[in-house]
MARLOBA-904981 format. One record per residue: x, y, z of N, C-alpha, C in turn. Coordinates in steps of 0.2 Angstrom, whole numbers, padded with zeros to 4 digits, always signed. Layout:
<nodes>
XYZXYZXYZ ...
</nodes>
This chain:
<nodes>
+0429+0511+0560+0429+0509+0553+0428+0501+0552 +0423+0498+0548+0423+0491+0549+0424+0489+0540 +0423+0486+0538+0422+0479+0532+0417+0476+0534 +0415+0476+0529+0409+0468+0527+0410+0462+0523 +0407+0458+0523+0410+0454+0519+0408+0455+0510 +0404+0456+0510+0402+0459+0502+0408+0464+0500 +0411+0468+0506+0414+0475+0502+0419+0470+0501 +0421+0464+0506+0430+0463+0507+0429+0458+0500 +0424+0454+0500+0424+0449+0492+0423+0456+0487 +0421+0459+0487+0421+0464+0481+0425+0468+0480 +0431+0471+0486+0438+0472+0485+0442+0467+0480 +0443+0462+0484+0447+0456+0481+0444+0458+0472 +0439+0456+0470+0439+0456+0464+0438+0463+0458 +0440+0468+0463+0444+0473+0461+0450+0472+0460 +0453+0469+0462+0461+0469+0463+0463+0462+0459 +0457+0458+0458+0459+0453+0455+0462+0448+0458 +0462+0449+0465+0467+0444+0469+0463+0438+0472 +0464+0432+0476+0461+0427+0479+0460+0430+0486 +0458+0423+0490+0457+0423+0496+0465+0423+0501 +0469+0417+0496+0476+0418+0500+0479+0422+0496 +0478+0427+0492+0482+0432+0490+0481+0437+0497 +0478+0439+0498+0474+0443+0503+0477+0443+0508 +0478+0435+0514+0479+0435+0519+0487+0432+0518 +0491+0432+0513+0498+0434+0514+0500+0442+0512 +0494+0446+0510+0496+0454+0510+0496+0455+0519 +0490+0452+0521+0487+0455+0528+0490+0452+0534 +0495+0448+0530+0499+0441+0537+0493+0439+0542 +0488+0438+0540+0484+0432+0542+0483+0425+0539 +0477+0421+0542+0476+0417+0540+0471+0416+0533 +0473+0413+0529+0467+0411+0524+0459+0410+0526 +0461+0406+0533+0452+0405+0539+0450+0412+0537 +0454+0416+0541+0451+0421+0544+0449+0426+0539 +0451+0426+0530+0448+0430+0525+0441+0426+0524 +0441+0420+0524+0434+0416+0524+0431+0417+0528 +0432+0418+0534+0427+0418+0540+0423+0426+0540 +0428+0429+0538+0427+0436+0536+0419+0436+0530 +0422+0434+0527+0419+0433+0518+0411+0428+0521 +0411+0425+0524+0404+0422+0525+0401+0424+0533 +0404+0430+0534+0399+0435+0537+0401+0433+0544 +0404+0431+0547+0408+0430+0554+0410+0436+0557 +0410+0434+0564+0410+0442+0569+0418+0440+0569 +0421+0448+0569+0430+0446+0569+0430+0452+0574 +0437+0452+0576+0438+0458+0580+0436+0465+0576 +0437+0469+0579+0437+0477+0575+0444+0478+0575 +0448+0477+0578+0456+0478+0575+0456+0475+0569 +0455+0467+0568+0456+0464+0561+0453+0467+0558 +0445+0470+0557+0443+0472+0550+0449+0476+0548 +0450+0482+0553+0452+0489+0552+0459+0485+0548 +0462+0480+0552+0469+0478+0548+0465+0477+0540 +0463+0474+0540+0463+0471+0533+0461+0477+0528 +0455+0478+0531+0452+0486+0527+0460+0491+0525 +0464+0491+0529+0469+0496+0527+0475+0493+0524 +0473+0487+0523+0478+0482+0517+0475+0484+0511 +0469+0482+0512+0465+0481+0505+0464+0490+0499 +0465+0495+0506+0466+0502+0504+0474+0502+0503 +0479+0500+0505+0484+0501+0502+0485+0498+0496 +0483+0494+0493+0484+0490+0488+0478+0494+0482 +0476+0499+0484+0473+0505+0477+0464+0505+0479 +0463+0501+0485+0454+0500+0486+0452+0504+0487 +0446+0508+0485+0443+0514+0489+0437+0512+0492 +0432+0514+0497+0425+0511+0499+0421+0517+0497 +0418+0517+0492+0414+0523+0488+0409+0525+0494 +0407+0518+0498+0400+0521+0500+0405+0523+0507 +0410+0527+0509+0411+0529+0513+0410+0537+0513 +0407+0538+0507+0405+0547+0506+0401+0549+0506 +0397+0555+0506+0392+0558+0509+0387+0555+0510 +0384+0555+0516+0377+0548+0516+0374+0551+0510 +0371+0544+0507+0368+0544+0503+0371+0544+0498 +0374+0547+0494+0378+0548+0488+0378+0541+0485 +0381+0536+0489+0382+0528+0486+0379+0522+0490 +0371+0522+0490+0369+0516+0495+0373+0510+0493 +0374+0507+0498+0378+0500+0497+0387+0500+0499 +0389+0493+0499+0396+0492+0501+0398+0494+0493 +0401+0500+0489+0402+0499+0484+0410+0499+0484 +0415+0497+0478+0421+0501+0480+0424+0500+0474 +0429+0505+0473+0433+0505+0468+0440+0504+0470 +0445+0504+0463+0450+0504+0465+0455+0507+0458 +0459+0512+0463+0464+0518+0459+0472+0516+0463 +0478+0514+0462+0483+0517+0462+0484+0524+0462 +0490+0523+0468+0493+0529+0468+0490+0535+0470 +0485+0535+0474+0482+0538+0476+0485+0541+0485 +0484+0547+0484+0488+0548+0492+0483+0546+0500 +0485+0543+0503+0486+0539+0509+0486+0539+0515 +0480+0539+0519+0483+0539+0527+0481+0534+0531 +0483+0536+0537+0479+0531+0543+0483+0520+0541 +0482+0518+0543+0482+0510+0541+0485+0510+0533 +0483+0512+0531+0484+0512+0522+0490+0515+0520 +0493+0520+0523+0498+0523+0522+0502+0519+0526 +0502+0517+0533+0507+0512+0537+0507+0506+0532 +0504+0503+0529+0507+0495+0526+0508+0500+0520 +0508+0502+0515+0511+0505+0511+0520+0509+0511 +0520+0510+0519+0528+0512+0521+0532+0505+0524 +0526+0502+0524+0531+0495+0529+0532+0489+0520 +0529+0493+0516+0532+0487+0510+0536+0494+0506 +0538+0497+0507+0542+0500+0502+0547+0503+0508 +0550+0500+0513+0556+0502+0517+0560+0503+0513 +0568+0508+0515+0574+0505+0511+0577+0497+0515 +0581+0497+0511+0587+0492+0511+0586+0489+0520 +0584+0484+0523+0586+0482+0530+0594+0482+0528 +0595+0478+0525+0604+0475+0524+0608+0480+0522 +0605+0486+0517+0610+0489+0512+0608+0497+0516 +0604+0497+0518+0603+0505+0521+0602+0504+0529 +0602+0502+0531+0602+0499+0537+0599+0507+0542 +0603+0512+0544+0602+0519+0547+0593+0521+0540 +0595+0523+0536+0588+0525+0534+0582+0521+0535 +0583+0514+0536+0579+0509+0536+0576+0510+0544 +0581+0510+0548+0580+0513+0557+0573+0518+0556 +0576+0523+0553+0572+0530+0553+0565+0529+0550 +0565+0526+0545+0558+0523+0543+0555+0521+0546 +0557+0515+0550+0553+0511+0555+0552+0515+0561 +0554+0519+0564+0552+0523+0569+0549+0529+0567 +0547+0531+0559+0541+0532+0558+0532+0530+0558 +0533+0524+0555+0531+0519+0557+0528+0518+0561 +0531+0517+0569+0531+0516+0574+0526+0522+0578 +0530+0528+0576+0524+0533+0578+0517+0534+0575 +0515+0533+0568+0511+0532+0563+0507+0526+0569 +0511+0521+0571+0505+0518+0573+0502+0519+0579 +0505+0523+0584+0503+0525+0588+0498+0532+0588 +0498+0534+0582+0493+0541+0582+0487+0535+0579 +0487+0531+0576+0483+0526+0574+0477+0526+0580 +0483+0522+0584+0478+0519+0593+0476+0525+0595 +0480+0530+0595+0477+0535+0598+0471+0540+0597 +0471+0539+0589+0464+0542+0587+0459+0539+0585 +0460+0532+0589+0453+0524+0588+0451+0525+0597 +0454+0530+0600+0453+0534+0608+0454+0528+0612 +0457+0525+0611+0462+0519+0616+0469+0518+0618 +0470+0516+0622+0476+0512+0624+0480+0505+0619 +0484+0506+0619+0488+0498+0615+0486+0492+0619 +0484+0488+0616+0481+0480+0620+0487+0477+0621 +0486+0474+0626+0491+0468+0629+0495+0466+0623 +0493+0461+0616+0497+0459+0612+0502+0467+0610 +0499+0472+0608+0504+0478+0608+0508+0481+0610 +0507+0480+0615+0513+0482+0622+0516+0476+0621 +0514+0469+0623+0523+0466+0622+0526+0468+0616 +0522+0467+0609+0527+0469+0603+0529+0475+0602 +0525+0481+0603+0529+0486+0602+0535+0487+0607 +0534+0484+0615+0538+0486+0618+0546+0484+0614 +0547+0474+0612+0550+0472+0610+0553+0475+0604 +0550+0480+0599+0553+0483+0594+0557+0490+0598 +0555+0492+0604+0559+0497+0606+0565+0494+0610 +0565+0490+0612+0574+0486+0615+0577+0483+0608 +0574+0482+0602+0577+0481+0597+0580+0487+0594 +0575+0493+0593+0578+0499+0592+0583+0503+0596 +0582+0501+0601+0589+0503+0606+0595+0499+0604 +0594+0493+0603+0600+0489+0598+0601+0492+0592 +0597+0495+0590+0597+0496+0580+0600+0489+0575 +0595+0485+0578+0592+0478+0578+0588+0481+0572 +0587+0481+0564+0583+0485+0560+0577+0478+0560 +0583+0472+0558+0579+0466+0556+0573+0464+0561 +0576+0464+0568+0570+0461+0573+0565+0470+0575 +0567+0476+0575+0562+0480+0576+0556+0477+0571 +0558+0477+0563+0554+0477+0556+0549+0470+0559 +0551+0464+0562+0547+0458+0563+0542+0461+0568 +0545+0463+0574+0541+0465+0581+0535+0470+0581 +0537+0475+0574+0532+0480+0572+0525+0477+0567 +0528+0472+0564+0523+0467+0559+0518+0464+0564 +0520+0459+0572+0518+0456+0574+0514+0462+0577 +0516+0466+0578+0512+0471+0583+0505+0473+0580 +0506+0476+0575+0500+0479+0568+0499+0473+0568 +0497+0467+0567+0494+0464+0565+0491+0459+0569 +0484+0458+0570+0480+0455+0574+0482+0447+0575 +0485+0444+0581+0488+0439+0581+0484+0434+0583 +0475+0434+0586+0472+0426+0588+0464+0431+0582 +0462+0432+0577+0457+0432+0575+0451+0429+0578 +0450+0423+0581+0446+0418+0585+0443+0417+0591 +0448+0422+0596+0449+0424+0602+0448+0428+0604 +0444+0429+0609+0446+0437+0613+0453+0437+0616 +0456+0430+0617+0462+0429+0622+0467+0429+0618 +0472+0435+0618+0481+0434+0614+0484+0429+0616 +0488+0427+0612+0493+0422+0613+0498+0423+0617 +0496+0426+0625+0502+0429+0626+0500+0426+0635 +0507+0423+0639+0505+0421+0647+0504+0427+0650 +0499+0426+0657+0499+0431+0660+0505+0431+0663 +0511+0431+0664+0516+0432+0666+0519+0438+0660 +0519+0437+0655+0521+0440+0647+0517+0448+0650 +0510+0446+0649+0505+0451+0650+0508+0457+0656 +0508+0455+0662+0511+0459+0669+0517+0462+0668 +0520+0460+0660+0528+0462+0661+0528+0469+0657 +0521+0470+0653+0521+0474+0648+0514+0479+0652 +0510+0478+0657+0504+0480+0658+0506+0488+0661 +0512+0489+0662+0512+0498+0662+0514+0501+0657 +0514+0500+0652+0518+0501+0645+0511+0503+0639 +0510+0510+0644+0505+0514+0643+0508+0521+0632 +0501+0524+0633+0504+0527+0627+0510+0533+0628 +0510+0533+0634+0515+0540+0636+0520+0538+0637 +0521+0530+0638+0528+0526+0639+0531+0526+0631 +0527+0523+0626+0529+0523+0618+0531+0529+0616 +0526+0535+0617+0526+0541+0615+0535+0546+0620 +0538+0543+0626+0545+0547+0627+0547+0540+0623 +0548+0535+0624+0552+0528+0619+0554+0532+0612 +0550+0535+0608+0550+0537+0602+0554+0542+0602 +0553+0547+0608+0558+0555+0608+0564+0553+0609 +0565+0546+0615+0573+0543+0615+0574+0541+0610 +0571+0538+0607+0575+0534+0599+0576+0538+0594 +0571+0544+0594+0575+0548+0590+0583+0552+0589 +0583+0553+0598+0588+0556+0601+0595+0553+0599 +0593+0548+0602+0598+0541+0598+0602+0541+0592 +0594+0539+0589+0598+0537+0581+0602+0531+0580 +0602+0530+0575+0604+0522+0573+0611+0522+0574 +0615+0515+0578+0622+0515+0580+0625+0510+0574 +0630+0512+0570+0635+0509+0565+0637+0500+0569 +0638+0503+0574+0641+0496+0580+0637+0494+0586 +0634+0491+0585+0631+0491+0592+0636+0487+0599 +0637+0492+0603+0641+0489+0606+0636+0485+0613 +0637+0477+0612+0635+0474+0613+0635+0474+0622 +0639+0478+0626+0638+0481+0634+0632+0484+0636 +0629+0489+0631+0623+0490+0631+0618+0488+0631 +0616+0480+0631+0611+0477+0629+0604+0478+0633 +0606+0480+0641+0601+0481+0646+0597+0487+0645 +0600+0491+0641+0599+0500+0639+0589+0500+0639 +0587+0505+0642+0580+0505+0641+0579+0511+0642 +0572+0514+0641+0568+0517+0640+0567+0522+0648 +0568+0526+0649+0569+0528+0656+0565+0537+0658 
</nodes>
């Protein structure tokens, strides 16, 4: 699933938004919608991140419909309309409950989420890339704390493509070797222990070593 630059400038002014309107929905950079917009090579995770911004926020890509039916990058844009894949994950990650006030159903969201994004990687028929594995793992030692606040951050940094400019993550090889087994089958029992789990009222602070086994 890619964007072009014509659909993503012809998104935006469906939606009536800017350039930095855009790239604080996307938690990117304002570069990177520009570089995007004047037809630069970006990754294919970034398109697909932004493309699933821009369809959560009501865009649709008409010419994604039966060949032919709509030559060209056309798109429109409907609210409220029901939602999958990318579109539907930033749609759940801005309408979570309460981190502060709900704190347990807020848990339970987020490891929805969580698994939503791994059915994600795993029907783009890949493995999670090195920047994914460190965050998501860090969201899972946070969910073993029922840490709401730092899963929610760890989950954001993960979905979202963190060097646009780079093939190289931000991340040392030492970072990278700590996380390089930390395959889909490791995420995928992580998810059946956290469910098991469930959100703790107290976290008692003796447990902190607690992991995924």
């Amino acid at each position: 699933m890619t964007l072009t630059a014509q659909q993503c400038r012809m998104a935006r002014a469906a939606l009536d938004i800017g350039v930095r309107e855009l790239a604080i929905s996307a938690d990117v950079s304002p570069n990177t919608i520009a570089r995007l917009e004047r037809g630069e090579v970006l990754h294919r995770r970034t398109l697909a991140h932004i493309r699933g911004v821009l369809e959560a926020e009501g865009v649709f890509f008409i010419s994604d419909g039966p060949a032919g039916a709509w030559p060209g990058p056309v798109v429109g844009c409907v609210k409220g309309r029901s939602l999958s894949g990318r579109a539907k994950l930033f749609t759940d990650l801005w309408s979570l409950p309460s981190l502060e006030h709900q704190p347990a159903a807020a848990y339970d969201a987020l490891l929805n989420i969580f698994e939503d994004y791994l059915n994600i990687i795993q029907n783009e028929g890949r493995e999670p890339d090195t920047w994914e594995r460190f965050t998501l793992d860090g969201a899972v030692k946070y969910f073993l704390r029922s840490e709401v606040w730092s899963v929610h951050a760890c989950l954001r940094c993960g979905i979202t493509p963190p060097d646009n400019q780079s093939k190289e993550y931000p991340i040392s090889p030492t970072q990278a070797a700590s996380v390089a087994s930390y395959d889909m089958a490791y995420f995928r029992k992580a998810v059946i222990q956290l469910r098991t789990k469930g959100y703790i009222e107290r976290y008692a602070g003796n447990d902190a070593q607690a992991e995924i086994r």
